[in-house]
C-alpha positions as CSV (number, residue, x, y, z in Angstrom):
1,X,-9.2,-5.3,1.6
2,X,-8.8,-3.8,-1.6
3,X,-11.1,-5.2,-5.0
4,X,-10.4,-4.7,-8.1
5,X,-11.9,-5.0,-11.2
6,X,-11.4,-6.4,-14.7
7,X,-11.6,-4.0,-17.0
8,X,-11.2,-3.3,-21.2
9,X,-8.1,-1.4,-20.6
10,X,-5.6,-3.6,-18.1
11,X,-6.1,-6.0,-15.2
12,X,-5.2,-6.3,-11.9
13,X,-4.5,-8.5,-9.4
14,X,-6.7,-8.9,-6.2
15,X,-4.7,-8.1,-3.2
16,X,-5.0,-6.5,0.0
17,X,-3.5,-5.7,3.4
18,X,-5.5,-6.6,6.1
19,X,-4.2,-4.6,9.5
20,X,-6.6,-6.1,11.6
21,X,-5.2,-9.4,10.8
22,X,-1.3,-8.3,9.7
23,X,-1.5,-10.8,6.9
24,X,-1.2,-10.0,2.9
25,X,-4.1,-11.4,0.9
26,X,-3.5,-12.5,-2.5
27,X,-6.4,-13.4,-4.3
28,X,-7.6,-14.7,-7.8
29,X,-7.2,-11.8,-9.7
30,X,-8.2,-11.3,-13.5
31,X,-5.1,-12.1,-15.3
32,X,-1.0,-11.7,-15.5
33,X,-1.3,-8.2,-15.8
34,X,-0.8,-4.9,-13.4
35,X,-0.9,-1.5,-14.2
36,X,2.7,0.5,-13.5
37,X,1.0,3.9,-13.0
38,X,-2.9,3.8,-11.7
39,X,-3.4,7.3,-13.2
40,X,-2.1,6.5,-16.3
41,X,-2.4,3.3,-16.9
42,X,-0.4,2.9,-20.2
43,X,2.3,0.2,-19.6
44,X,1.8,-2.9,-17.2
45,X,3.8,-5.5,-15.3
46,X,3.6,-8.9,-16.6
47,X,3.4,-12.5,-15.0
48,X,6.2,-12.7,-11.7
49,X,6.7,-8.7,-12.3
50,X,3.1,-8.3,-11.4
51,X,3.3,-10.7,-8.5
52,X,6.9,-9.5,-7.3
53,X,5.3,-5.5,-7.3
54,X,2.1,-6.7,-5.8
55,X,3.8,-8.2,-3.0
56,X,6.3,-5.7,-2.0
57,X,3.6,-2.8,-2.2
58,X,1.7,-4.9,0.0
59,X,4.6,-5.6,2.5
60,X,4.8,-1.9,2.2
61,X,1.8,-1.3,4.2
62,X,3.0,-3.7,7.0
63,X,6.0,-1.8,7.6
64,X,4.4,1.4,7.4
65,X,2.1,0.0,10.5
66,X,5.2,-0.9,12.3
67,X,7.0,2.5,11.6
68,X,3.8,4.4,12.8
69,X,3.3,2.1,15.9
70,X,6.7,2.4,17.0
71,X,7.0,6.3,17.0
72,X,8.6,7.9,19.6
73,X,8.9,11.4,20.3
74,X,10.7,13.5,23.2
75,X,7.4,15.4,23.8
76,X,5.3,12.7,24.9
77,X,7.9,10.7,27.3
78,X,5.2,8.6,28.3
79,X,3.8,7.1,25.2
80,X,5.8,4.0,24.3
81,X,6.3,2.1,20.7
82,X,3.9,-0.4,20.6
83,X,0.0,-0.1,19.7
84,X,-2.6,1.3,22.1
85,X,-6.3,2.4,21.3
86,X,-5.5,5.2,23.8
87,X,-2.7,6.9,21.4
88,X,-5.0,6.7,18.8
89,X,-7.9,9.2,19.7
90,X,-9.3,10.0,16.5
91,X,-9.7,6.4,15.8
92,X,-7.6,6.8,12.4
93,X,-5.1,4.2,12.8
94,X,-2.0,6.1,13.4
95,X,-0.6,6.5,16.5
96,X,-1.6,10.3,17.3
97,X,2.3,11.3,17.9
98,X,3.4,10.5,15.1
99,X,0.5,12.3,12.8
100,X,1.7,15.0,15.0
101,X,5.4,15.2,15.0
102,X,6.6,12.9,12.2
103,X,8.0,14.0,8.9
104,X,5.3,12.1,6.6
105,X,2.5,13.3,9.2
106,X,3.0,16.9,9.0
107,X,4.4,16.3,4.9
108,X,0.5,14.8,4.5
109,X,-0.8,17.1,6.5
110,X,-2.4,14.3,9.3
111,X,-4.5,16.3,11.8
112,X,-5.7,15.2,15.4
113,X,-8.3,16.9,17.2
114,X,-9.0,15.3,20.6
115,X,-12.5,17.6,21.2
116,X,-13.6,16.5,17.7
117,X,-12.0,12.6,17.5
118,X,-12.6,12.0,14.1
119,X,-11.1,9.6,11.4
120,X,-10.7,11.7,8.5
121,X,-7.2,10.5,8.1
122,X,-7.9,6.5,7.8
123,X,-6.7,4.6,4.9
124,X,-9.3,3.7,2.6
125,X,-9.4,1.1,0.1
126,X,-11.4,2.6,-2.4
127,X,-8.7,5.1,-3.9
128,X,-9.4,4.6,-7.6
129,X,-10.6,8.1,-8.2
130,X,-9.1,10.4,-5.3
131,X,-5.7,9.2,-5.1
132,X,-5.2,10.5,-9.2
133,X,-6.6,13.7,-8.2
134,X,-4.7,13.8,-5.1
135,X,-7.7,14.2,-2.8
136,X,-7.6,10.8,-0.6
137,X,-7.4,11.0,3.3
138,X,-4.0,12.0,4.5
139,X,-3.5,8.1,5.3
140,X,-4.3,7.0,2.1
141,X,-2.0,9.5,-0.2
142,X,0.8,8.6,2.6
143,X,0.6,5.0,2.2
144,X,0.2,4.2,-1.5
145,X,2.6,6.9,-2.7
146,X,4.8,5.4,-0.4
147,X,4.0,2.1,-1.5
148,X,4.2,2.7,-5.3
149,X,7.2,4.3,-4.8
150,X,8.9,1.1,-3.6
151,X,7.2,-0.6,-6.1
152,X,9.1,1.8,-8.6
153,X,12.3,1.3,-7.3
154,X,12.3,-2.4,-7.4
155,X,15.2,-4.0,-9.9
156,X,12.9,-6.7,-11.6
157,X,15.3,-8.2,-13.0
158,X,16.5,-9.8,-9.7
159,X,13.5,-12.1,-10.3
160,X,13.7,-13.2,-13.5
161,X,16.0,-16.3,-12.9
162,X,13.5,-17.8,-10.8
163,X,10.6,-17.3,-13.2
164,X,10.1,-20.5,-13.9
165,X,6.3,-20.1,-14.4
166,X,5.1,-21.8,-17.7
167,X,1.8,-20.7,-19.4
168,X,0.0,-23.0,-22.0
169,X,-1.3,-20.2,-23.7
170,X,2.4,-18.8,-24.1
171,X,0.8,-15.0,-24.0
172,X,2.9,-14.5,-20.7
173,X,6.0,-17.2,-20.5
174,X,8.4,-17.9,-17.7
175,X,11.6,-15.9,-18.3
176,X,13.1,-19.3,-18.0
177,X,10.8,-20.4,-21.0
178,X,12.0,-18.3,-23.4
């Protein structure tokens, strides 16, 4: 599950995918704010912007599970869609064929060694620093660039009629409120 942290510059909410579980875990977080660009973290989303972008990214990751887990390829007739440890030898969490033969495995450069299982490819939570200097796993680049790029592409507006949050403070009003 991802953490983050308050800090002087923006706030995020606390979120996190948890495959284990397939759920989405929304948290108290540390304000209305998120940032739009992790490495540069100059403009934000605000109030049902940062929840809307929060929970998409986060449905992101599901569907990337599903995509990986449901793989196919001609070379390997015998291994089905659907999860099994034993098409996941490096213990990564991707299905081995598709690190292997998919477009975004060999574009991220996913690598399986069955003499030398290893899971240098797994997700990892803690992103903060590699992922700006592009030096995360091969799982971890793959799914949040993926993810943010959703995120990106959203039309926020498409949400705004149904903001009908209403802060006291008034620092980050429904779009209904104003």
């Amino acid at each position: 599950m991802n953490q983050f942290v308050c800090n002087a510059n923006f706030q995020l909410v606390v979120t996190g995918y948890d495959p284990a579980y397939n759920k989405i875990i929304l948290g108290e977080g540390c304000g209305f704010y998120k940032s739009k660009n992790t490495c540069n973290p100059i403009t934000n989303y605000e109030g049902i912007h940062t929840l809307f972008s929060t929970i998409v990214h986060e449905v992101e990751h599901a569907k990337i599970e599903c995509d990986v887990w449901q793989y196919t390829h001609s070379s390997h007739p015998n291994i089905h869609a659907g999860f099994s440890s034993l098409w996941d030898i490096d213990g990564d969490g991707y299905k081995d064929i598709w690190e292997l033969n998919s477009v975004p495995g060999m574009l991220y450069g996913f690598t399986v060694n069955p003499g030398n299982p290893t899971n240098v490819d797994a997700y990892s939570s803690n992103y903060g620093v590699c992922f700006c200097a592009g030096s995360c796993s091969a799982g971890t680049m793959f799914e949040e660039i993926r993810c943010r790029n959703v995120e990106a592409a959203l039309n926020y507006s498409l949400i705004d009629n149904d903001d009908w949050s209403f802060d006291p403070t008034n620092k980050i009003q429904g779009k209904q409120w104003k």
